[in-house]
N, C-alpha and C positions, 0 to 999 in steps of 0.2 A: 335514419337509423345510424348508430354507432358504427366508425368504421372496423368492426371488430366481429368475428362469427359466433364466440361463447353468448349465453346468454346478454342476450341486448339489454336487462334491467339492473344490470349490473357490469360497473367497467373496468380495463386495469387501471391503475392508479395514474401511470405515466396518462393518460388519456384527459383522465380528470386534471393534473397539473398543467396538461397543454392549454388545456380548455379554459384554465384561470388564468394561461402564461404566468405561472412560478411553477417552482423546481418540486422534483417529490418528496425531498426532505420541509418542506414549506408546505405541502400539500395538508401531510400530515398533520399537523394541527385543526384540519379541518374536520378532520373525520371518527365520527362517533359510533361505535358497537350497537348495535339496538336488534331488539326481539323483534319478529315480525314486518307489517307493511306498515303499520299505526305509526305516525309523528304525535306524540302529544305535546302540543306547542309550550306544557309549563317546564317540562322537562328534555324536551330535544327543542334547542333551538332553529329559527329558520337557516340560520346562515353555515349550523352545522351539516354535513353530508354523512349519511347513513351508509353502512358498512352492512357484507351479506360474513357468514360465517368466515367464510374465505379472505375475508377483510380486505374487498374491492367494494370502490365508492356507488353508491347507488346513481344510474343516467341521470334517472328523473332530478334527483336535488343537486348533480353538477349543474345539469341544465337550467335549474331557478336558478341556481346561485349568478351564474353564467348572465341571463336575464335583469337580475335584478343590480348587474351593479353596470351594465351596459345602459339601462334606464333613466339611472341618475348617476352624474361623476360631478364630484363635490370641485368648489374651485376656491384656493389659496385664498386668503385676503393680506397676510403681510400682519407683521405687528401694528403699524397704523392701524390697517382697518379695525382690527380688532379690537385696538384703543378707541376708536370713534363711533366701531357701531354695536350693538347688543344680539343684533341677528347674526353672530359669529360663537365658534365655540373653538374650546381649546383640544384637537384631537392627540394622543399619542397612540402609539407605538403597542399592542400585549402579544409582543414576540420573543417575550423573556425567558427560555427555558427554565427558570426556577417561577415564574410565573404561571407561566402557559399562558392561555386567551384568557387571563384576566387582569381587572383593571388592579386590584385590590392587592397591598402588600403580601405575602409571605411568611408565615414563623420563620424561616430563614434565608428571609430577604428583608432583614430591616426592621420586619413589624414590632418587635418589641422597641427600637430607639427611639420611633417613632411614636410607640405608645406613649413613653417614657416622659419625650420631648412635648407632647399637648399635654402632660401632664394634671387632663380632669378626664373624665367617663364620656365616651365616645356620645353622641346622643342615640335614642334606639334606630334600628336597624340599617344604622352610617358604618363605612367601612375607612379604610386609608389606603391613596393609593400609594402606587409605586413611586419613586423620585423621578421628578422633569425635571430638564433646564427650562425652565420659564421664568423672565426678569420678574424682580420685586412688584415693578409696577405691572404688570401684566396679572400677578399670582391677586394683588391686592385689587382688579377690577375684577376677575374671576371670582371672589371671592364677593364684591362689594352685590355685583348682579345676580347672584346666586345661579350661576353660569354653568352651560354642559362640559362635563369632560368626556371623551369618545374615544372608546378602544378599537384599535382598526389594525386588525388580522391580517398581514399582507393584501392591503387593498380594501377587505370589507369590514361593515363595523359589527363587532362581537360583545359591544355592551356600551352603556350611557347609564351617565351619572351626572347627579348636579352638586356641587361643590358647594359645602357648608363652610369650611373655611382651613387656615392654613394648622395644618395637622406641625409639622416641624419642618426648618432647615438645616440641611445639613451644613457643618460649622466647615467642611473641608471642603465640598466639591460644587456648594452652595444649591444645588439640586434642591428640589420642594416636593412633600408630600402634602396631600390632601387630603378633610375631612369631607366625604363624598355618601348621597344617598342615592345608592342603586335606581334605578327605573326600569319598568317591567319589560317585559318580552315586546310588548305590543307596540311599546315608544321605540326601542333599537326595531323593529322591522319597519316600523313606518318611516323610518330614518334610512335604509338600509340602501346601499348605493356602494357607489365605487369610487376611494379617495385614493388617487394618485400623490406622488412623491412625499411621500410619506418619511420620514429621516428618525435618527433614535433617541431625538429631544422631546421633538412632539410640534405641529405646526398649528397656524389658525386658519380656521376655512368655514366660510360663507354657509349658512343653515339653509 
């Protein structure tokens, strides 16, 4: 049991941030409002934690969460690897405050320059993501293998996409967005583990 005497189904927040080791400002993006005991897995994600009125994280989903990324811990491959082998993907960073935990541009983070810049009709149900630093030739093998991108939430992953192709560069900071098609709930939990050193470019690591 929880080291704590209020209701055990429910804990303070610092508890839960311990429990991930990050801070409670970091916490917080994990944590989602919900009615009830029911997860509906199309609309509460796994990697989300459920909040009681009082908006303290529910034990139970600190402790999968906790579980599930102590089970698998994704490991670096290096640009190399990731030029030489296909069983790599390109993870970043959805810790954008104009973001939040998603991989997917913004109306006021970009998405219209970027709309702009592909300059044809997105295909159906593709999105664009945010700007990486990732080299030309890296973005162009991402692109050539029809390759994952992976949003990873201080540590865990909060969505997976496969890269249709290069959405725009930016002309100043040279950053790349992408033309990405979401994948479901079912592909980001079977995926779902815990990626260390994580940086604000975006790294590549071993699937």
């Amino acid at each position: 049991m929880p080291p704590f005497e209020e209701n055990p189904e429910f804990a303070p927040k610092t508890w839960g941030a311990d429990k991930l080791r990050i801070d409670t400002d970091q916490f917080k993006l994990f944590l989602q409002p919900v009615e009830g005991d029911a997860r509906d897995q199309e609309t509460d994600p796994s990697w989300l934690i459920r909040t009681n009125a009082k908006g303290k994280p529910s034990t139970a989903d600190v402790l999968q969460l906790v579980a599930s990324r102590e089970n698998r811990i994704y490991d670096a491959c290096g640009t190399d690897g990731f030029a030489k082998n296909a069983d790599t993907a390109f993870f970043v960073p959805t810790t954008d405050p104009k973001l939040g935990a998603q991989l997917e541009l913004s109306p006021t983070n970009g998405l219209q320059a970027a709309l702009t810049g592909y300059g044809k009709p997105l295909p159906k149900g593709a999105k664009i993501t945010g700007w990486w630093g990732i080299s030309e030739k890296n973005a162009d093998i991402l692109v050539a293998r029809k390759g994952l991108v992976v949003g990873v939430t201080y540590g865990s992953i909060s969505q997976v996409g496969r890269v249709l192709d290069i959405a725009y560069v930016d002309p100043f900071t040279k950053r790349r967005a992408f033309v990405y098609l979401p994948l479901g709930n079912e592909i980001r939990d079977a995926m779902q583990g815990y990626v260390p050193g994580m940086n604000q470019s975006g790294r590549y690591y071993w699937l």
